[in-house]
DSSP file (Angstrom, degrees, kcal/mol; ACC not computed):
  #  RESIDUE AA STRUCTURE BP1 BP2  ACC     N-H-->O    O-->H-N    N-H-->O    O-->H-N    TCO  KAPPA ALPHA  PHI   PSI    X-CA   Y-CA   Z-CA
    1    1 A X              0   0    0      0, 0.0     2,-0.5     0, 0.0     0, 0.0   0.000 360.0 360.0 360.0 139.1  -41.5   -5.7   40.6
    2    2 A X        -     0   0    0      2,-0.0     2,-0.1     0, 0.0     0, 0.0  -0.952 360.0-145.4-117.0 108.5  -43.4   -7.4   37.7
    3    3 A X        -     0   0    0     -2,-0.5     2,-0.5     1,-0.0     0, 0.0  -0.691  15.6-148.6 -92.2 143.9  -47.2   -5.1   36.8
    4    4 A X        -     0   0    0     -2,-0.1     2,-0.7     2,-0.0    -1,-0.0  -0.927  13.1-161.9-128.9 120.3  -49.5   -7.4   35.9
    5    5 A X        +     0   0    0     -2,-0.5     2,-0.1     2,-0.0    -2,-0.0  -0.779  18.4 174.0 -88.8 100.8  -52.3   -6.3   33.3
    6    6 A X        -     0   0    0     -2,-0.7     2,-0.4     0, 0.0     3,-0.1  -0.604  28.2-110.5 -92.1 172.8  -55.5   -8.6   33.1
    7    7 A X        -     0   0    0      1,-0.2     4,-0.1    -2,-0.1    23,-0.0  -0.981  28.9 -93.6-138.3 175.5  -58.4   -8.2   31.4
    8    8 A X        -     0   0    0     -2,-0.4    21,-0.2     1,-0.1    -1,-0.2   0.443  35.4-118.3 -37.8-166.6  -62.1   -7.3   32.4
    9    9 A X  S    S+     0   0    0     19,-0.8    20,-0.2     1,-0.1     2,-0.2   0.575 106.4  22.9 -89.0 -44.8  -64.3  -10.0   32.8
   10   10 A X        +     0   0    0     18,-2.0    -1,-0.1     1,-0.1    -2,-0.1  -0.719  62.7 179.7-147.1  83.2  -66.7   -8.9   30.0
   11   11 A X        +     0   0    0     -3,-0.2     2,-0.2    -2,-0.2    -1,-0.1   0.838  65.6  65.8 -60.2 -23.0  -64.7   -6.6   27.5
   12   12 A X  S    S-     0   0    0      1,-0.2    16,-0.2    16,-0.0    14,-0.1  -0.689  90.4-102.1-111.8 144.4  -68.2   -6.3   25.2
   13   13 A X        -     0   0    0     -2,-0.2    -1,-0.2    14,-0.1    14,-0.2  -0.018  40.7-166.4 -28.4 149.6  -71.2   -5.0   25.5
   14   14 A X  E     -A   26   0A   0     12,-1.6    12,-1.7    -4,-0.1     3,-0.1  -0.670  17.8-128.9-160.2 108.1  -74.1   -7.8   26.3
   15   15 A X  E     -A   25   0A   0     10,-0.2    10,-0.2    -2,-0.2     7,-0.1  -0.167  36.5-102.3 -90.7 149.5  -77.6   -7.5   26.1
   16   16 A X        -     0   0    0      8,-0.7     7,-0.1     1,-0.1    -1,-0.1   0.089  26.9-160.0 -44.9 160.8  -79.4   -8.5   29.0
   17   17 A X        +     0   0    0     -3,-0.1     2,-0.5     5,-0.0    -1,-0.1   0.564  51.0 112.5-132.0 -43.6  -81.1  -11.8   29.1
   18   18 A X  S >  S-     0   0    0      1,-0.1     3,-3.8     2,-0.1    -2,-0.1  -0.247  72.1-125.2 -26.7  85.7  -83.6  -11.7   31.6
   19   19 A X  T 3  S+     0   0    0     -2,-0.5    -1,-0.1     1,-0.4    -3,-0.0   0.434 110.6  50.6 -17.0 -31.8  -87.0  -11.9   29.9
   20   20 A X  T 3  S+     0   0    0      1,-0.1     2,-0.7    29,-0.1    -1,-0.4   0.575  93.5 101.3-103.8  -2.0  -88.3   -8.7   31.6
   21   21 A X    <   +     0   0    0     -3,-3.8     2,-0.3    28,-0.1    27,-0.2  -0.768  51.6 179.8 -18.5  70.3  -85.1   -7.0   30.5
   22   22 A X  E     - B   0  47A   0     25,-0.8    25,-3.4    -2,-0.7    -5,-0.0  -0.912  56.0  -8.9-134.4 147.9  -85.3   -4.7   27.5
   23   23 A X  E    S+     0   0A   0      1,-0.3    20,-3.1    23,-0.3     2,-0.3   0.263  93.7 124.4  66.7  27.2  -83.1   -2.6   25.6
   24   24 A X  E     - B   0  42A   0     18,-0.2    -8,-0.7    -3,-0.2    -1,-0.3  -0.703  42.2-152.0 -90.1 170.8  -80.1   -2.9   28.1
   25   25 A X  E     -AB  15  41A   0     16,-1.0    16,-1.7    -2,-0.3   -10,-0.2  -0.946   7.5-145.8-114.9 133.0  -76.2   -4.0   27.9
   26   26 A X  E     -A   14   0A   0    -12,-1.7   -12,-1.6    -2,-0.3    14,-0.1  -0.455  14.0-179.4 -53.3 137.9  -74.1   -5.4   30.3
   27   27 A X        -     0   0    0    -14,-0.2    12,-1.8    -2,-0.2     2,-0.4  -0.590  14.3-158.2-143.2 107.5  -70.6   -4.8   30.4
   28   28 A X  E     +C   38   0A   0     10,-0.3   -18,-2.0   -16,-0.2   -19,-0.8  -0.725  17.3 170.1 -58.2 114.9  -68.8   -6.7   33.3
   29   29 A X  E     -     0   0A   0      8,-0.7     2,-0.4     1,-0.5     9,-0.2   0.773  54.9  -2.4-128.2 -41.9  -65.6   -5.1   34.3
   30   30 A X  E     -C   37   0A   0      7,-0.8     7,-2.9   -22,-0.1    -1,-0.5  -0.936  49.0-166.7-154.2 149.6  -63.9   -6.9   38.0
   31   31 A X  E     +C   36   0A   0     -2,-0.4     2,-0.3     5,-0.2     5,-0.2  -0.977  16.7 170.1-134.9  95.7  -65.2   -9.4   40.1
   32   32 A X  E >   -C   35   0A   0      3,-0.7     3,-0.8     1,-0.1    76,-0.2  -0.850  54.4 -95.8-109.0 145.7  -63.6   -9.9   43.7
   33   33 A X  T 3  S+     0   0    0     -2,-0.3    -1,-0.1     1,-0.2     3,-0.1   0.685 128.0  17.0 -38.0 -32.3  -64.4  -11.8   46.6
   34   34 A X  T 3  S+     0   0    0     74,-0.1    75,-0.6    75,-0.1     2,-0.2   0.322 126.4  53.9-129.9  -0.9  -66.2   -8.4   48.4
   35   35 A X  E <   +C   32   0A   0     -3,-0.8    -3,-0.7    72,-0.2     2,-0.3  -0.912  46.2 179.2-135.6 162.4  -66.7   -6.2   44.8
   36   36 A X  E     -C   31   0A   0     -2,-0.2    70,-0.8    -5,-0.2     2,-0.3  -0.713  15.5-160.7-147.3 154.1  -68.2   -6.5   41.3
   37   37 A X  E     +CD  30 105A   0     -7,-2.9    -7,-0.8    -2,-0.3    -8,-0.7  -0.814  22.8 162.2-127.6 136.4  -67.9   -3.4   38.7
   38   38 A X  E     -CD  28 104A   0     66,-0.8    66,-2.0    -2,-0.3     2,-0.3  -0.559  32.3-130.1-169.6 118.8  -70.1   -3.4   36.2
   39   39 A X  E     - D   0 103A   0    -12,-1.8     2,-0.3    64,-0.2    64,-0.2  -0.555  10.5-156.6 -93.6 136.6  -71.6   -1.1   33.5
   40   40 A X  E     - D   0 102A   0     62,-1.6    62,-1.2    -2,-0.3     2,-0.4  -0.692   7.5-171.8 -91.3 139.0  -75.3   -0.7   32.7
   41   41 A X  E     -BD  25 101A   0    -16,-1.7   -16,-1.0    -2,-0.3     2,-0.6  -0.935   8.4-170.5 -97.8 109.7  -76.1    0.6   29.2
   42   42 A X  E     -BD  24 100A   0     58,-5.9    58,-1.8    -2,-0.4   -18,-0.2  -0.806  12.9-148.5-121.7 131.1  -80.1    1.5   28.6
   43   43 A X  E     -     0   0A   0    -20,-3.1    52,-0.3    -2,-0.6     3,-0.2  -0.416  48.4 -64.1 -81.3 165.9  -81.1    2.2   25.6
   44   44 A X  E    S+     0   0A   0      1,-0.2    52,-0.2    53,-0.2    53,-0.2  -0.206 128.0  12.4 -43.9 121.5  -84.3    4.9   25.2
   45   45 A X  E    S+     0   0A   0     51,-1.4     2,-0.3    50,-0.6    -1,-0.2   0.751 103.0 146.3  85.1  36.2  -87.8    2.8   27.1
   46   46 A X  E     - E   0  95A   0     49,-0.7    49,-1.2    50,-0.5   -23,-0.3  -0.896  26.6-179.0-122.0-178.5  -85.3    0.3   28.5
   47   47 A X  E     -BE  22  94A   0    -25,-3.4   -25,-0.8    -2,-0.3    47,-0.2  -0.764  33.9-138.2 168.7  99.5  -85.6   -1.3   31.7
   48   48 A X        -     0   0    0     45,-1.9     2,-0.5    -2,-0.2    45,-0.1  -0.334  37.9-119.1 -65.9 154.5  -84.5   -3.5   34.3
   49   49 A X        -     0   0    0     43,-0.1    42,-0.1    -2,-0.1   -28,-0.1  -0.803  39.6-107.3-124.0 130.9  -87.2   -5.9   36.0
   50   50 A X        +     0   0    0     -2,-0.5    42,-0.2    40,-0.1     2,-0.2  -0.442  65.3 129.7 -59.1 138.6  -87.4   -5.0   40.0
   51   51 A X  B     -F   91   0A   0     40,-0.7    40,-2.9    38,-0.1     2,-0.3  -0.838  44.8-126.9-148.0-168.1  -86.0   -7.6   41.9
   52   52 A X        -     0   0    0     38,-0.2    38,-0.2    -2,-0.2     2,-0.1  -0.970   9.6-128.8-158.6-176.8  -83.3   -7.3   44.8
   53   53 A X        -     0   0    0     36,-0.4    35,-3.5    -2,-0.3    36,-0.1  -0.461  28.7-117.6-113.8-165.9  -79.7   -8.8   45.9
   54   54 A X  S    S+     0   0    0     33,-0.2    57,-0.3    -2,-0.1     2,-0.3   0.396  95.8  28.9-100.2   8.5  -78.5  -10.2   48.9
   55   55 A X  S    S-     0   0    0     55,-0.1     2,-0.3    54,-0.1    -2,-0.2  -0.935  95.2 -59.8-149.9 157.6  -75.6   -7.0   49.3
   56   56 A X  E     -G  107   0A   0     51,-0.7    51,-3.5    -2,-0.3     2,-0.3  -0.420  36.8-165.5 -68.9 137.4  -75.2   -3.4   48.5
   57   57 A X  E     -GH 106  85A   0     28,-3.1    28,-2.5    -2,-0.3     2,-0.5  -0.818   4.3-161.4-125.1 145.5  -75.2   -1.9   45.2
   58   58 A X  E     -GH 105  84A   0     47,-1.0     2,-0.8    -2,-0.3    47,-0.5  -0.884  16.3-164.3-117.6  81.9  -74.0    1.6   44.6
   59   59 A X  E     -GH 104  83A   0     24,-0.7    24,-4.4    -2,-0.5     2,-0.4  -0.775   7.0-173.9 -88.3 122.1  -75.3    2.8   41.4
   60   60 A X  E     -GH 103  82A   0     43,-1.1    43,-1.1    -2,-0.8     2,-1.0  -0.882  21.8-134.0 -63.3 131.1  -74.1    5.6   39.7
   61   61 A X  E     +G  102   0A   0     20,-2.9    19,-3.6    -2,-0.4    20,-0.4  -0.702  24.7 168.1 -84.0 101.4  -75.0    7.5   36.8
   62   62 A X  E     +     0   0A   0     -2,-1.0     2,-0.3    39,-0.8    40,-0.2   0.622  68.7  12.4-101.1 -21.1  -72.1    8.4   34.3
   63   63 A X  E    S-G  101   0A   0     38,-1.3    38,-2.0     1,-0.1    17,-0.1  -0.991 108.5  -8.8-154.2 162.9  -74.2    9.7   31.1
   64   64 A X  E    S-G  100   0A   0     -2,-0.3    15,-1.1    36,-0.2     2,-0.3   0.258  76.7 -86.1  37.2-148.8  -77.8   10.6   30.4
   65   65 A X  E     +I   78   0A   0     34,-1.0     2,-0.2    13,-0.2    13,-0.2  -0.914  47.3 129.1-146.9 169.4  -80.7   10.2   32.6
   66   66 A X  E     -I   77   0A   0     11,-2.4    11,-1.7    -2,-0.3     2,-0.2  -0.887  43.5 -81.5-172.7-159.8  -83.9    7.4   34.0
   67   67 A X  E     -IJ  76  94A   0     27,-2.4    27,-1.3     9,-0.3     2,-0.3  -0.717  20.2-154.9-122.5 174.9  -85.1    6.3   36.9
   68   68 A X  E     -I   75   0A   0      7,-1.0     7,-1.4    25,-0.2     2,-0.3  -0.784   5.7-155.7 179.6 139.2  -85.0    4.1   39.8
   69   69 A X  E     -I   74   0A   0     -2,-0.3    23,-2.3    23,-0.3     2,-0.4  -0.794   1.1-170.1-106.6 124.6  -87.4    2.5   42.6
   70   70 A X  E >  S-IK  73  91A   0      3,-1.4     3,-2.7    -2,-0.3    21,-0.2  -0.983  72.8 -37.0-100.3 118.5  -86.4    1.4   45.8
   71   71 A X  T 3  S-     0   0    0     19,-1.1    -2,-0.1    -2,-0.4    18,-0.0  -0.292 127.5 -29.7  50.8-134.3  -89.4   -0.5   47.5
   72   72 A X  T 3  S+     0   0    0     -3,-0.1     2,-0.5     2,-0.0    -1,-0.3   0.307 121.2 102.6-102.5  15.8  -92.5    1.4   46.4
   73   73 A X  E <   -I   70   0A   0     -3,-2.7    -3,-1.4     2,-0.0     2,-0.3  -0.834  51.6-168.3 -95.0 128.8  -90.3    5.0   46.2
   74   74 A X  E     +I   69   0A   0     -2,-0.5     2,-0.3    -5,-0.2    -5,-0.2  -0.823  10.0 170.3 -96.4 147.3  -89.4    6.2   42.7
   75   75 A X  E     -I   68   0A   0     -7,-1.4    -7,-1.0    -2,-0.3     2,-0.3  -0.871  34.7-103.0-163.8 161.1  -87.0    8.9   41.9
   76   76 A X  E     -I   67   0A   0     -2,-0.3     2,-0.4    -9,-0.2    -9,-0.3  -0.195  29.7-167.0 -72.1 125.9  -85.2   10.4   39.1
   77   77 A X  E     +I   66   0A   0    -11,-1.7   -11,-2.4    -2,-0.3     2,-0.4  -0.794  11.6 174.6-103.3 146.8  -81.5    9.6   38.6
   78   78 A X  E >   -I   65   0A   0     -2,-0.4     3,-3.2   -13,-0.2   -17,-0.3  -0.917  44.9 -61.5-142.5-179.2  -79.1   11.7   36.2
   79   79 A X  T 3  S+     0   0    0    -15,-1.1   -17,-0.3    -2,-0.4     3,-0.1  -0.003 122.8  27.8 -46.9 118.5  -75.6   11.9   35.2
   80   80 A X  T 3  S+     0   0    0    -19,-3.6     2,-0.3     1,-0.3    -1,-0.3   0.705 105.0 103.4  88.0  -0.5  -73.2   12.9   38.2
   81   81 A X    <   -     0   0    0     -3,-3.2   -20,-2.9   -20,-0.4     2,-0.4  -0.918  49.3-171.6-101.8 159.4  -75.8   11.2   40.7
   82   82 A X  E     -H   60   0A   0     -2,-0.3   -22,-0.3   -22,-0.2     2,-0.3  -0.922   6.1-157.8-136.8 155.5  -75.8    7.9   42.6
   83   83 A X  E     -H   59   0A   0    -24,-4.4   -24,-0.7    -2,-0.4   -26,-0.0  -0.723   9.6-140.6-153.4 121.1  -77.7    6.1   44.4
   84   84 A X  E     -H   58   0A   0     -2,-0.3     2,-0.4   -26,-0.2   -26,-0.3  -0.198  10.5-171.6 -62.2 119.0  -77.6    3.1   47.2
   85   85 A X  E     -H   57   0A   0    -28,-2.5   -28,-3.1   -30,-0.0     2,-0.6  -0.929  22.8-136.3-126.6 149.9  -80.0    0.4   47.2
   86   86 A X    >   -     0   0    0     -2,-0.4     3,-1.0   -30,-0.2   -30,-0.1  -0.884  31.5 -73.7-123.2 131.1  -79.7   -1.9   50.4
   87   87 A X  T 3  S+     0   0    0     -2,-0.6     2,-0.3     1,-0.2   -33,-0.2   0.372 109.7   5.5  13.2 139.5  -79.8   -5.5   50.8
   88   88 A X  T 3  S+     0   0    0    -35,-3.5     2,-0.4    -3,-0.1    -1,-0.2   0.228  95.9 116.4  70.1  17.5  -82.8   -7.4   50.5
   89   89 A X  S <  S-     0   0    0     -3,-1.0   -36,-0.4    -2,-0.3    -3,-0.1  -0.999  73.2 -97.3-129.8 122.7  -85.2   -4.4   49.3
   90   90 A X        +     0   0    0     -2,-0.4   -19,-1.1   -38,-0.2     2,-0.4   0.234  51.4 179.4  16.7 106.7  -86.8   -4.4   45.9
   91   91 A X  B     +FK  51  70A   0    -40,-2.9   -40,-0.7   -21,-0.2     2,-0.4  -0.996  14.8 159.5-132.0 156.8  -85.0   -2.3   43.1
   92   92 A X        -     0   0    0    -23,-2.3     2,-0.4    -2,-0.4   -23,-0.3  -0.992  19.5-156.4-159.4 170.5  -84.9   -1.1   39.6
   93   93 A X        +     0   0    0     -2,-0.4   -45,-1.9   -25,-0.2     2,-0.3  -0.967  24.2 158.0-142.8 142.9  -83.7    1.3   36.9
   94   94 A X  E     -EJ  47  67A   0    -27,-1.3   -27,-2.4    -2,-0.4   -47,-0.3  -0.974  25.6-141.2-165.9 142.9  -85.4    1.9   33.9
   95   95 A X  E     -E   46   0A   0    -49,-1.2   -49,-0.7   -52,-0.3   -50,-0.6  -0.824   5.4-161.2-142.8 169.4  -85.2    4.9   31.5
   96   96 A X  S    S-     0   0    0     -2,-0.3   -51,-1.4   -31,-0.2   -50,-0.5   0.210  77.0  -6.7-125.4-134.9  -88.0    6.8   29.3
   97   97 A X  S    S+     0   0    0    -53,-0.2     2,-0.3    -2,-0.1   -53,-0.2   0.575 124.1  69.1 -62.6  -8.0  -86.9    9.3   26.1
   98   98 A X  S    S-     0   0    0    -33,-0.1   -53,-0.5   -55,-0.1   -52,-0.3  -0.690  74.0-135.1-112.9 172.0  -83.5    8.9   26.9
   99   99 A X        -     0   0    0     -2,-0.3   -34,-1.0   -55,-0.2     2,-0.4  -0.606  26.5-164.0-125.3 163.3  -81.0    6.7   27.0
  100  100 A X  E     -DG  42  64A   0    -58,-1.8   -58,-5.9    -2,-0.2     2,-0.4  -0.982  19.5-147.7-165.3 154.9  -78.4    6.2   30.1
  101  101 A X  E     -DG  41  63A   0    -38,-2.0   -38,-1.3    -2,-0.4   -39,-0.8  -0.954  27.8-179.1-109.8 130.9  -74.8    4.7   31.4
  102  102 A X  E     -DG  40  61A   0    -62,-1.2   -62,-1.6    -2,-0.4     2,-0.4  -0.741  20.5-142.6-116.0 157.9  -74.8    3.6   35.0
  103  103 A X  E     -DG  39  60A   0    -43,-1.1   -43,-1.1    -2,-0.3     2,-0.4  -0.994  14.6-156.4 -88.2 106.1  -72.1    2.2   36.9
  104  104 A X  E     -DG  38  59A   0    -66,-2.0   -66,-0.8    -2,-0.4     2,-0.5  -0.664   8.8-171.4-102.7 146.0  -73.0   -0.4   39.2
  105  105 A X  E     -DG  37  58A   0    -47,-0.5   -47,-1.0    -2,-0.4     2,-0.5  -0.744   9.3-159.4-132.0 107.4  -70.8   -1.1   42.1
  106  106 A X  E     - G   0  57A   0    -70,-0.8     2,-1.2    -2,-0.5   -49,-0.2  -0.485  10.8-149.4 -80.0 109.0  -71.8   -4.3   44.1
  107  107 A X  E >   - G   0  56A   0    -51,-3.5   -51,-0.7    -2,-0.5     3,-0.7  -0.632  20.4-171.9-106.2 111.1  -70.5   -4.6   47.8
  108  108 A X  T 3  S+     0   0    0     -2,-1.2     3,-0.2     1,-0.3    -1,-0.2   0.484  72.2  40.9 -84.5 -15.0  -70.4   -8.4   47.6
  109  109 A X  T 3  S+     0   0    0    -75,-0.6    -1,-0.3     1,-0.2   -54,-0.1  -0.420  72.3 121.5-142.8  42.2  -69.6   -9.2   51.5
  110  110 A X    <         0   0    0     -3,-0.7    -1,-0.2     1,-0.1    -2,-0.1   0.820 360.0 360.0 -84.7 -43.8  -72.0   -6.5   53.4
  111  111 A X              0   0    0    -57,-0.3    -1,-0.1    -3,-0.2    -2,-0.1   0.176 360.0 360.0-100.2 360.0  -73.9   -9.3   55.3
């Protein structure tokens, strides 16, 4: 047996690009036919711009605390909760005096 060690996708941080995007980072970590991993960084007042995908995203919160809207419901997320946004409905995450680490986990082959 031969282990084979790759590495991530996106070892460094990477600020967001998206014009209604401030004060996050990107960190890409695997990409698979039916997953993506990927870690959110938001810095304090930072803020992802509601949109939505075409699959299910599992976010989880790993450090500090924000928020996040599904359709027209807000609710608070913090460290050691997660939360599911489904297919083809509206989302965002966005965070106010604090700053917060998400884990996003994209399940790429739901539809």
């Amino acid at each position: 047996m031969s282990i084979e060690v790759l590495p991530i996708s996106q070892p460094e941080w990477t600020p967001l690009t998206h014009p209604d995007a401030r004060r996050v980072a990107s960190r890409g970590l695997l990409r698979l036919d039916h997953l993506a991993l990927a870690m959110l960084r938001f810095e304090p007042h930072g803020t992802i711009h509601a949109h939505h995908a075409d699959f299910d995203i599992e976010v989880i919160c790993l450090e500090g605390e924000g928020f996040t809207s599904i359709g027209t419901e807000q609710a608070a997320l913090r460290a050691g909760e997660r939360v599911r946004w489904p297919a083809s409905i509206s989302h965002r995450l966005w965070t106010t005096e604090n700053p917060m680490v998400t884990l996003m986990v994209e399940h790429l082959k739901t539809r």
